[in-house]
PDB file of N, CA, C, O and CB in Angstrom:
ATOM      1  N   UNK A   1       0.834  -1.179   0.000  1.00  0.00           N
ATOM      2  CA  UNK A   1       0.000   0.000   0.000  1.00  0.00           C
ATOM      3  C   UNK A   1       0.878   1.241   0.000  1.00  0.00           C
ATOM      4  O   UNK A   1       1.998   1.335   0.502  1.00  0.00           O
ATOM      5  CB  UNK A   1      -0.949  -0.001   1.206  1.00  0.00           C
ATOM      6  N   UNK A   2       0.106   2.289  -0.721  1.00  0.00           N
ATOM      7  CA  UNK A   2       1.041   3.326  -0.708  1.00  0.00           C
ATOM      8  C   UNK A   2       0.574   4.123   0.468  1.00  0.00           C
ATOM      9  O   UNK A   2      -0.519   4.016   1.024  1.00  0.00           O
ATOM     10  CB  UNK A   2       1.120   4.129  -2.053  1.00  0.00           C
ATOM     11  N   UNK A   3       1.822   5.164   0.856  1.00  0.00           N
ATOM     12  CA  UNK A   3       1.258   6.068   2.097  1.00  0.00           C
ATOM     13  C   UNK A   3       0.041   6.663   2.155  1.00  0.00           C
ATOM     14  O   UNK A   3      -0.463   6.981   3.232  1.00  0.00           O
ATOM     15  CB  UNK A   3       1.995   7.120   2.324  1.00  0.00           C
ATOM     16  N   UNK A   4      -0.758   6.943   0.553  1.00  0.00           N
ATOM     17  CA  UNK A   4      -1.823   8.228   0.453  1.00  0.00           C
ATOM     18  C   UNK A   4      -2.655   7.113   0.870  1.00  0.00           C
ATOM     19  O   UNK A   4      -3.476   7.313   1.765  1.00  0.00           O
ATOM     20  CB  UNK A   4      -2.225   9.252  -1.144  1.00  0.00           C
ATOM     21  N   UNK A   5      -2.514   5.593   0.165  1.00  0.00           N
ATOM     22  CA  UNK A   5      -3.458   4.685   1.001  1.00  0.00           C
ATOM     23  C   UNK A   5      -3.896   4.114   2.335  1.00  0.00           C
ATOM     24  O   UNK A   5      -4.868   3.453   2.702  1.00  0.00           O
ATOM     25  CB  UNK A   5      -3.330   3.960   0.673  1.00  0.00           C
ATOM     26  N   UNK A   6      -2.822   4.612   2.921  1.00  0.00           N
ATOM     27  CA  UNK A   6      -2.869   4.124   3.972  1.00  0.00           C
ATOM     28  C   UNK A   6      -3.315   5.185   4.892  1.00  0.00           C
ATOM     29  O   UNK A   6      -3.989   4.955   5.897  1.00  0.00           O
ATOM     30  CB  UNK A   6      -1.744   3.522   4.228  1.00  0.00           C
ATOM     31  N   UNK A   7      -2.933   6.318   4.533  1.00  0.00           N
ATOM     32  CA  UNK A   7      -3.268   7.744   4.948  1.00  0.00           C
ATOM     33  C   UNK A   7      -4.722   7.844   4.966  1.00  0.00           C
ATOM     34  O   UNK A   7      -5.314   8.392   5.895  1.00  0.00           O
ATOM     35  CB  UNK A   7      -2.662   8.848   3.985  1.00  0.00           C
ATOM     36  N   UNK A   8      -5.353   7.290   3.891  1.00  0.00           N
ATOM     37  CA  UNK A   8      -7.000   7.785   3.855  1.00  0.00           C
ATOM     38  C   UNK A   8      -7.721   6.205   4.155  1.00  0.00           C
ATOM     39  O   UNK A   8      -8.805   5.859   3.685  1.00  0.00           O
ATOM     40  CB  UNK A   8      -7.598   8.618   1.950  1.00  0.00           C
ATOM     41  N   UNK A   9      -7.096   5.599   4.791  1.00  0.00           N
ATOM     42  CA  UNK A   9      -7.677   4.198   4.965  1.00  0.00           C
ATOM     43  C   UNK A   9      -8.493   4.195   6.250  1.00  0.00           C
ATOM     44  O   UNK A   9      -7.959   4.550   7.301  1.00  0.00           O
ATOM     45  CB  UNK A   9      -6.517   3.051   5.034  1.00  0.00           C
ATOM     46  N   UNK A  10     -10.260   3.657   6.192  1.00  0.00           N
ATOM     47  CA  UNK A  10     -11.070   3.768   7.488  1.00  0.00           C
ATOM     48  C   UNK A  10     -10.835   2.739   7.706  1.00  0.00           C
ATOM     49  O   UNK A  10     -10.452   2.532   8.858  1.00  0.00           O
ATOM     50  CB  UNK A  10     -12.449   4.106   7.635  1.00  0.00           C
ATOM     51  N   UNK A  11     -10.913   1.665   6.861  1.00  0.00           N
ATOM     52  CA  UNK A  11     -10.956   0.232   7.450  1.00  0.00           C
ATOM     53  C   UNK A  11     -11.079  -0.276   8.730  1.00  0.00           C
ATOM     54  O   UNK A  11     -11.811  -1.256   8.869  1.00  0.00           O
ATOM     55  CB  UNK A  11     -10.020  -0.297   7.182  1.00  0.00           C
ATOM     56  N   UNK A  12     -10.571   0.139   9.598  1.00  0.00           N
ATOM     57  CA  UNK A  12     -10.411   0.033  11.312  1.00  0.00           C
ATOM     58  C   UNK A  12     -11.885   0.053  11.622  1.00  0.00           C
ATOM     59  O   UNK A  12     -12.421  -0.937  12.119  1.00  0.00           O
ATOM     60  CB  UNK A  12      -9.484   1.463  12.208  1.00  0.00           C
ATOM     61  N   UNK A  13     -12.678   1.349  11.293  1.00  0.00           N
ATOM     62  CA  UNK A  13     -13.809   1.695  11.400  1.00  0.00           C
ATOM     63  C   UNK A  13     -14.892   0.262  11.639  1.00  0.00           C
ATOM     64  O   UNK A  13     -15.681   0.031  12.555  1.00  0.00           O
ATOM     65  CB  UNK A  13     -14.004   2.576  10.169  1.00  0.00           C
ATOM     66  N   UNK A  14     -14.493  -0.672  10.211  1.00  0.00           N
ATOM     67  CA  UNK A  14     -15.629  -1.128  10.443  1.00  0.00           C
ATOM     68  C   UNK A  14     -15.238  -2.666  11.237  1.00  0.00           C
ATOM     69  O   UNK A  14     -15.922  -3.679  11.386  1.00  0.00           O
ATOM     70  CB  UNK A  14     -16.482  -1.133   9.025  1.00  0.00           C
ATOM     71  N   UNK A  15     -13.863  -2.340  11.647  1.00  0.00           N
ATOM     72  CA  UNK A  15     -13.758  -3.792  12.866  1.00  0.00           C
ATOM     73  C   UNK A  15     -14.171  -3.092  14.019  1.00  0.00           C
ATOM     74  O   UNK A  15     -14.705  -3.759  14.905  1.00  0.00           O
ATOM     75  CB  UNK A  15     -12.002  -4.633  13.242  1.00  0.00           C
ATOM     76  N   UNK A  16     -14.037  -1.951  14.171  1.00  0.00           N
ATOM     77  CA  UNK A  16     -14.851  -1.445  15.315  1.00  0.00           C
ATOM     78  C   UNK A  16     -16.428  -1.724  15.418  1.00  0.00           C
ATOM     79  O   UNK A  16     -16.878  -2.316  16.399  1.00  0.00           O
ATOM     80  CB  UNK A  16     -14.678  -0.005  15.312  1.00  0.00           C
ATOM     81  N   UNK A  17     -17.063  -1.381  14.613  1.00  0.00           N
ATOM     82  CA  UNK A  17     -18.381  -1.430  14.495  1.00  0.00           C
ATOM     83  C   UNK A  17     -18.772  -2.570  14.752  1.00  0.00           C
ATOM     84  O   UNK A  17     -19.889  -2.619  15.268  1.00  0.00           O
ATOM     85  CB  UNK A  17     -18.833  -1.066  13.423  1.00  0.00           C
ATOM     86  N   UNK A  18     -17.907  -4.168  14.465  1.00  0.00           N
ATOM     87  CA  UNK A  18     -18.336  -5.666  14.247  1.00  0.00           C
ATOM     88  C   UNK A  18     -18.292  -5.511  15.595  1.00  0.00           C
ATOM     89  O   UNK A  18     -19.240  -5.771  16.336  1.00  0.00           O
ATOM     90  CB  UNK A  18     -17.446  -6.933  13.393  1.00  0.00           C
ATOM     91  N   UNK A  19     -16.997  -5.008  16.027  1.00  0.00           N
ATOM     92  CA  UNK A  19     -16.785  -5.450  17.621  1.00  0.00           C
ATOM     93  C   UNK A  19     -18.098  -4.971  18.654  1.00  0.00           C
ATOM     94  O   UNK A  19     -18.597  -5.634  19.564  1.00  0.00           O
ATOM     95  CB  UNK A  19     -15.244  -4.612  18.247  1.00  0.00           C
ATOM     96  N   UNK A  20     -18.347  -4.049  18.341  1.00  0.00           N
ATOM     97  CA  UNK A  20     -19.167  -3.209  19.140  1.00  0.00           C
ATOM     98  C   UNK A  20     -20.743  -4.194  18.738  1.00  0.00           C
ATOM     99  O   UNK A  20     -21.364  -4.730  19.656  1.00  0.00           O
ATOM    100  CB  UNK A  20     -19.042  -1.274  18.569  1.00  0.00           C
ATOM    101  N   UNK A  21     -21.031  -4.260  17.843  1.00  0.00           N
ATOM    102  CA  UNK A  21     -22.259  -5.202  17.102  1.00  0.00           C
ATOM    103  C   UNK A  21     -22.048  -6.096  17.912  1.00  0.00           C
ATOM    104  O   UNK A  21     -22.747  -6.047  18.925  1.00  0.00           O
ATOM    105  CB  UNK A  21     -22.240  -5.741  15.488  1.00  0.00           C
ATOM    106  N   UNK A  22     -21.006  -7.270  17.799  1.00  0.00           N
ATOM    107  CA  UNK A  22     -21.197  -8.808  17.938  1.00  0.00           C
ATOM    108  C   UNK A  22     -21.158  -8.503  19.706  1.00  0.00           C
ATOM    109  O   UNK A  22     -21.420  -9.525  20.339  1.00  0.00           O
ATOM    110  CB  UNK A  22     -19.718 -10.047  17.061  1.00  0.00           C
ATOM    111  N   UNK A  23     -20.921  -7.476  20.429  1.00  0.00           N
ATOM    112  CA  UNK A  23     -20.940  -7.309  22.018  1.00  0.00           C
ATOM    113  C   UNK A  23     -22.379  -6.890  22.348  1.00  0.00           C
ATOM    114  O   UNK A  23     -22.670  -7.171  23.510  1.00  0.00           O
ATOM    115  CB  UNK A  23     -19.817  -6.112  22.606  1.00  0.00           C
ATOM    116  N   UNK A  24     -23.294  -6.337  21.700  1.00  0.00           N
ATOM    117  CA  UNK A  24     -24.621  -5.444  21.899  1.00  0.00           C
ATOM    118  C   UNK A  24     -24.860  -6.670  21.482  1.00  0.00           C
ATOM    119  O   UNK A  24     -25.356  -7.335  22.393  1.00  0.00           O
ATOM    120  CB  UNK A  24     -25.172  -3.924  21.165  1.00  0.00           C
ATOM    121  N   UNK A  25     -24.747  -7.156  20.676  1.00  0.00           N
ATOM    122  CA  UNK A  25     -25.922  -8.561  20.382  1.00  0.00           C
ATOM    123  C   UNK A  25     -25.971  -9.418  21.055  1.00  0.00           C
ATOM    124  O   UNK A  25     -26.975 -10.130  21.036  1.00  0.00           O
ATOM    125  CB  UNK A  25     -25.865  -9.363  19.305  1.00  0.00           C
ATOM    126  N   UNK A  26     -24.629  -9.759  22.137  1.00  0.00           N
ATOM    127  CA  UNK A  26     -24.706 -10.916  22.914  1.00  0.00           C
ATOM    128  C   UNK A  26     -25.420 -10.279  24.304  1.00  0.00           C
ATOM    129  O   UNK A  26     -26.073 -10.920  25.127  1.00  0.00           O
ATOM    130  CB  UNK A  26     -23.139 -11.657  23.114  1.00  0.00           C
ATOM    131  N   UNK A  27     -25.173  -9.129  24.327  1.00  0.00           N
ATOM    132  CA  UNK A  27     -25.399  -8.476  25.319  1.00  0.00           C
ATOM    133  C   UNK A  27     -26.767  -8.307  25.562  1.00  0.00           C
ATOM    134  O   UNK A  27     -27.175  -8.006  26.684  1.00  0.00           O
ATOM    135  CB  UNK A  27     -24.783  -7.439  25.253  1.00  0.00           C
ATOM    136  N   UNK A  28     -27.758  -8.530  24.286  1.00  0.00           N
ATOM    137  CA  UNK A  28     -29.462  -8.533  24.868  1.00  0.00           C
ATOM    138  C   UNK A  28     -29.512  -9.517  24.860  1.00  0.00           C
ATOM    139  O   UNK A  28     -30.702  -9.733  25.090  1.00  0.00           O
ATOM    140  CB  UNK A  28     -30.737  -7.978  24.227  1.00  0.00           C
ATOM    141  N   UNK A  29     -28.839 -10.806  24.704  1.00  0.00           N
ATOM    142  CA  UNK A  29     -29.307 -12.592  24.747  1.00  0.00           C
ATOM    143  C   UNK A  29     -28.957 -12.313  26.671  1.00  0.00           C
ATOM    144  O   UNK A  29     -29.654 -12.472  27.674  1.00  0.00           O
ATOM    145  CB  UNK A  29     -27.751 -14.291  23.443  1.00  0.00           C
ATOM    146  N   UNK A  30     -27.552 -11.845  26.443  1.00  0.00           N
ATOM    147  CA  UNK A  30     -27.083 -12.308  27.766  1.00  0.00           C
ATOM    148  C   UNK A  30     -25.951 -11.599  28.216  1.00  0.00           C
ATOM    149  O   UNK A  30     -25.143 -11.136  27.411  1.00  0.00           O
ATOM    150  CB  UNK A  30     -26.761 -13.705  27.775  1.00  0.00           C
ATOM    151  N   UNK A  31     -25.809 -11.459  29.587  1.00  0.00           N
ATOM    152  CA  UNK A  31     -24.714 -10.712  30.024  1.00  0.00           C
ATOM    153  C   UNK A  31     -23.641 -10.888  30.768  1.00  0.00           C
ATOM    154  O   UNK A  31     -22.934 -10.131  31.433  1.00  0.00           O
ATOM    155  CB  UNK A  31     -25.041  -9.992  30.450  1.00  0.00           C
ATOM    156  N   UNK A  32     -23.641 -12.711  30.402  1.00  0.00           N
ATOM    157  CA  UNK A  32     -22.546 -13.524  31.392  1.00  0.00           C
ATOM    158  C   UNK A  32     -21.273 -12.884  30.197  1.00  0.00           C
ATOM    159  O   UNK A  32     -21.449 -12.959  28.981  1.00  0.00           O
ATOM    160  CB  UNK A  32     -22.809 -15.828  31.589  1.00  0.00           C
ATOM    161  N   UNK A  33     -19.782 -12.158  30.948  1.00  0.00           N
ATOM    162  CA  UNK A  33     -18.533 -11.795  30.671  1.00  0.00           C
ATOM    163  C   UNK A  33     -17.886 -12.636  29.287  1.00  0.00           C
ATOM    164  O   UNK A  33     -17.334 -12.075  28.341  1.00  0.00           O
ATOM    165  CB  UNK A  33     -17.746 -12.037  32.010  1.00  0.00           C
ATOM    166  N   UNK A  34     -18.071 -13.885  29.407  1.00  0.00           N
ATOM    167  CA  UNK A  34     -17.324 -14.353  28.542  1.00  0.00           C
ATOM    168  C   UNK A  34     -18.081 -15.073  27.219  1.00  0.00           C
ATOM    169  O   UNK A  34     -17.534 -15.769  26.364  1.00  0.00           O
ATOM    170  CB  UNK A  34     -16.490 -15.187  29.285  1.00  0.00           C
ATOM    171  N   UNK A  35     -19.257 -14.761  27.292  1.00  0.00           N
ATOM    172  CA  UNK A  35     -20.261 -14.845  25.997  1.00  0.00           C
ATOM    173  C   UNK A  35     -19.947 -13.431  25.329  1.00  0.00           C
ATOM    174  O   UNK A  35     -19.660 -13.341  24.136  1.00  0.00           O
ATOM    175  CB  UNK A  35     -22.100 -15.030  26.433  1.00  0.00           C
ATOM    176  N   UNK A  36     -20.015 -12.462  26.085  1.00  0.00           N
ATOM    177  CA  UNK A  36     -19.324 -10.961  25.485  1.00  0.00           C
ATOM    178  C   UNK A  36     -17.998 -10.723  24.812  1.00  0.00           C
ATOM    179  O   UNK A  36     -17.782  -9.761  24.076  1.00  0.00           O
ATOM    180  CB  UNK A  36     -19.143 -10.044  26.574  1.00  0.00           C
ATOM    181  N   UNK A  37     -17.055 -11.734  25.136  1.00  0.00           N
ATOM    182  CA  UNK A  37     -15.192 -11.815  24.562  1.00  0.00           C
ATOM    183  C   UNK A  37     -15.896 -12.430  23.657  1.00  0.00           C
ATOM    184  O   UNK A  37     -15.787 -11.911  22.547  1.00  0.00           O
ATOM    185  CB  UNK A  37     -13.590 -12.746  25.426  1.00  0.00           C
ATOM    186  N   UNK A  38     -16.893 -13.761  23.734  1.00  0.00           N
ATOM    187  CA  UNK A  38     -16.856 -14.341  22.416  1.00  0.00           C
ATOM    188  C   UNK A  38     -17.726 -13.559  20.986  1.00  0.00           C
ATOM    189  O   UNK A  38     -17.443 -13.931  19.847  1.00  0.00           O
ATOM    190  CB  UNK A  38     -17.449 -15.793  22.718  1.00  0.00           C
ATOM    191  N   UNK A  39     -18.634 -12.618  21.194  1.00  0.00           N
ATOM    192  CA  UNK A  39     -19.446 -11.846  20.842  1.00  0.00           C
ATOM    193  C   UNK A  39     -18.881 -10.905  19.947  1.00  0.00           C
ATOM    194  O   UNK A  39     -19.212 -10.323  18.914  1.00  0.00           O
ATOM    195  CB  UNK A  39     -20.003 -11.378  21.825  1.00  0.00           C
ATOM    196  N   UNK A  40     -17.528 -10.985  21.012  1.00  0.00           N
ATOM    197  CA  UNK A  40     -17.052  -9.419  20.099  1.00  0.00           C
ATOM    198  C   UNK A  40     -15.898 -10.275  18.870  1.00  0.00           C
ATOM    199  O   UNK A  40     -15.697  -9.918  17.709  1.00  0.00           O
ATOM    200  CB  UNK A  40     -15.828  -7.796  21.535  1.00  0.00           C
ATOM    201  N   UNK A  41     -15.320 -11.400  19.555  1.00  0.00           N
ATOM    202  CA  UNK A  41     -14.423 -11.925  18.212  1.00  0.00           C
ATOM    203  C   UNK A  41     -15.515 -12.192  17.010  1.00  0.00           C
ATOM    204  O   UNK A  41     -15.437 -11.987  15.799  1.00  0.00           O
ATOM    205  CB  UNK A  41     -13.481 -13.560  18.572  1.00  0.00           C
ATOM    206  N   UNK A  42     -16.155 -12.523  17.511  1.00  0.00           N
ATOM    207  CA  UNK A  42     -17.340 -12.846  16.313  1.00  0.00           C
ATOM    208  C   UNK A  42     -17.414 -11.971  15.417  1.00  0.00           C
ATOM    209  O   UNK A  42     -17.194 -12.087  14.212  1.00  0.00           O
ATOM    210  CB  UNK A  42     -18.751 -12.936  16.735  1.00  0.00           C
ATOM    211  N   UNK A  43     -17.783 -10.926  16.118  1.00  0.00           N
ATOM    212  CA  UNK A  43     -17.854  -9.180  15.401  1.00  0.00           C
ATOM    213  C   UNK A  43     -16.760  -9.220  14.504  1.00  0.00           C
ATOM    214  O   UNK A  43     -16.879  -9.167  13.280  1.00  0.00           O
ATOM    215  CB  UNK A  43     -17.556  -7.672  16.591  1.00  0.00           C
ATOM    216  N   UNK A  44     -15.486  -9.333  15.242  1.00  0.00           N
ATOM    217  CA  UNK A  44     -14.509  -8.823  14.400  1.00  0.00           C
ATOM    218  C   UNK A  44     -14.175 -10.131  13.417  1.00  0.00           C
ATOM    219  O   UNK A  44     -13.501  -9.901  12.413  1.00  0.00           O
ATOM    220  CB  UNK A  44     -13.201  -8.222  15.297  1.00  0.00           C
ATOM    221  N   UNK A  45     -14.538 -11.238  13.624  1.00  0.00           N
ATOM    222  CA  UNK A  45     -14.537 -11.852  12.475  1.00  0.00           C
ATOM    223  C   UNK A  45     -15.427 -11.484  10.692  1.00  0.00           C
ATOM    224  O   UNK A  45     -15.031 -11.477   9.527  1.00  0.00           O
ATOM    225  CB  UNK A  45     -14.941 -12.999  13.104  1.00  0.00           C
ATOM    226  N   UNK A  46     -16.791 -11.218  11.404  1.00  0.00           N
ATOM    227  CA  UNK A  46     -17.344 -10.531  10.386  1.00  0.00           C
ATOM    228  C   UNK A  46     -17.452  -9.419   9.672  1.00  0.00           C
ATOM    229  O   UNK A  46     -18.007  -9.093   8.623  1.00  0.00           O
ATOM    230  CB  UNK A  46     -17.972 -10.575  10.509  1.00  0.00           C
ATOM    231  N   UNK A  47     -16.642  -8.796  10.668  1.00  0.00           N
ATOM    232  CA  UNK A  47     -15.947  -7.578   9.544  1.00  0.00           C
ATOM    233  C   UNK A  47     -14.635  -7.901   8.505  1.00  0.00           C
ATOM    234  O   UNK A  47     -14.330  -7.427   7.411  1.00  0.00           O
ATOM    235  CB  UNK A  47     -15.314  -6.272  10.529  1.00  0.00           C
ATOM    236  N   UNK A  48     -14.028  -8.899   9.342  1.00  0.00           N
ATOM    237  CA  UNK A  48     -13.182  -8.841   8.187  1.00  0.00           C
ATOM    238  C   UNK A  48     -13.795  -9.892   6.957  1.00  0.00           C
ATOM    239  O   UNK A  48     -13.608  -9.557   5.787  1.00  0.00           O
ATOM    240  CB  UNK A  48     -11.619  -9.259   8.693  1.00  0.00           C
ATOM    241  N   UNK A  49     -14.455 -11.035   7.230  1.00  0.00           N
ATOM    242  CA  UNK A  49     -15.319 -11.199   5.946  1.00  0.00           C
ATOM    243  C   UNK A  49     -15.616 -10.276   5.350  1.00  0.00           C
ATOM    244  O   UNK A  49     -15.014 -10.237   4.278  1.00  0.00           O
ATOM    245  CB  UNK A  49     -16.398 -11.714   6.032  1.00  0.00           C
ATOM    246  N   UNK A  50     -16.418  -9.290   5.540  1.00  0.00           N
ATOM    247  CA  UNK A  50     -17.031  -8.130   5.085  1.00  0.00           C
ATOM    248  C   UNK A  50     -16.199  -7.270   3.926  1.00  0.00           C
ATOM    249  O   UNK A  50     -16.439  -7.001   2.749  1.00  0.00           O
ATOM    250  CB  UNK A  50     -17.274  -7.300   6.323  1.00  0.00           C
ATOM    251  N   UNK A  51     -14.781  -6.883   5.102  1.00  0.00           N
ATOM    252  CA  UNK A  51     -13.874  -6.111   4.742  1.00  0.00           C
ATOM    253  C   UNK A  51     -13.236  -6.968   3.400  1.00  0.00           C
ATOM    254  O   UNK A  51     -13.145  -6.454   2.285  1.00  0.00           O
ATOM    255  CB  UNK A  51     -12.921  -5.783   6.003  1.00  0.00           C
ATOM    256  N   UNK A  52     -12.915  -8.024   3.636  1.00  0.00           N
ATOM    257  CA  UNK A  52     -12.185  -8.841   2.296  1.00  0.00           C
ATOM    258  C   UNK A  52     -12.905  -9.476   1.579  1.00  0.00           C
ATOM    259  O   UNK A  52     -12.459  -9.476   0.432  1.00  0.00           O
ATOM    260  CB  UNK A  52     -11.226  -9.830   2.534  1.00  0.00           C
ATOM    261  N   UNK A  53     -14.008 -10.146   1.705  1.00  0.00           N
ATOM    262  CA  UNK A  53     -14.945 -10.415   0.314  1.00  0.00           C
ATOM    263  C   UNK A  53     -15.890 -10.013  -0.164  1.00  0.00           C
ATOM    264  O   UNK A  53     -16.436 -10.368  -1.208  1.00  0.00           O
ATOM    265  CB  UNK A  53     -15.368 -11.289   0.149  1.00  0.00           C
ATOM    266  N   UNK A  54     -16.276  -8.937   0.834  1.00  0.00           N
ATOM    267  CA  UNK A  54     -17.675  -8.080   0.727  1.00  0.00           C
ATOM    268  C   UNK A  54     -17.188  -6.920  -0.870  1.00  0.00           C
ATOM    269  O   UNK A  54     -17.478  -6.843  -2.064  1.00  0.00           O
ATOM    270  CB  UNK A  54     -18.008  -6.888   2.718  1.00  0.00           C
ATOM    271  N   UNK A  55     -16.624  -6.470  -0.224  1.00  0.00           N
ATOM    272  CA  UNK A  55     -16.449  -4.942  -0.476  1.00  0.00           C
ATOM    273  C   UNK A  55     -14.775  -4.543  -0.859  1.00  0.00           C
ATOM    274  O   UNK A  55     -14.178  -3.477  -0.704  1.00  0.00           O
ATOM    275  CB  UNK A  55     -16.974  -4.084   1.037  1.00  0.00           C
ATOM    276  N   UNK A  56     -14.250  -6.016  -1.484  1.00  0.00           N
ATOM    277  CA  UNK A  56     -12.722  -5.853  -1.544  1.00  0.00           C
ATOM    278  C   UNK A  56     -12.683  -5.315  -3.236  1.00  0.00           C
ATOM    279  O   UNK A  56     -13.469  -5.655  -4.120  1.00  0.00           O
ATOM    280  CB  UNK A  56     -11.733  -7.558  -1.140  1.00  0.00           C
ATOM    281  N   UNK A  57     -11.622  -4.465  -3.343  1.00  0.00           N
ATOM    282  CA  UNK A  57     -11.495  -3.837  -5.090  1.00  0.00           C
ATOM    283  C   UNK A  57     -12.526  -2.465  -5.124  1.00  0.00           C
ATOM    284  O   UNK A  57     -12.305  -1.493  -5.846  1.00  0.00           O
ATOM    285  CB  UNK A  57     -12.251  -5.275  -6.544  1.00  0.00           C
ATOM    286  N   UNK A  58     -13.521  -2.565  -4.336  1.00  0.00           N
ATOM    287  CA  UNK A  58     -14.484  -1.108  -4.686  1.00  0.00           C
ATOM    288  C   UNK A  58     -14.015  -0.009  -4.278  1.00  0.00           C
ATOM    289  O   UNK A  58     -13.725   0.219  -3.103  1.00  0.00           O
ATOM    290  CB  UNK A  58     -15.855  -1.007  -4.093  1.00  0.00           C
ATOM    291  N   UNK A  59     -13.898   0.773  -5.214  1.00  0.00           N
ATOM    292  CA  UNK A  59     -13.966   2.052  -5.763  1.00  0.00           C
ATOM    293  C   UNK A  59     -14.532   3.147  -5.009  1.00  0.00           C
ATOM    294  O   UNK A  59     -15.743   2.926  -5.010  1.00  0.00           O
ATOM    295  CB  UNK A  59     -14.612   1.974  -6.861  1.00  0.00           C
ATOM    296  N   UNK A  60     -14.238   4.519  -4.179  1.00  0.00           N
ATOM    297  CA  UNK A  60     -15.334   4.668  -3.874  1.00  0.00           C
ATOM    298  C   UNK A  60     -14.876   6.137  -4.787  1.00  0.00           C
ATOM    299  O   UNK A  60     -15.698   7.036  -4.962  1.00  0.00           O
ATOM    300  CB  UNK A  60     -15.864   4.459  -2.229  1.00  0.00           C
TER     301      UNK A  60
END
């Protein structure tokens, strides 16, 4: 990647968002601690699906 890419890159953004998602979602099933660690890897697993086969090559 070049610097200007990396410079204007959100990407982070939307492992944040999974993380924060897959924790609120476990979080109205349930609020035992370690359903929440697993909640949020979840999250951030599906962002990076997202991030790499969703929406990989587009243009904006």
């Amino acid at each position: 990647m070049s610097t200007e890419e990396t410079k204007n890159s959100f990407e982070w953004v939307w492992y944040v968002i999974g993380l924060l998602t897959g924790i609120l979602a476990v979080a109205a099933v349930t609020l035992h601690i370690g359903y929440l660690f697993l909640g949020g890897i979840i999250g951030l697993i599906m962002a990076g699906i997202f991030l790499n086969n969703i929406v990989k090559g587009r243009e904006y």
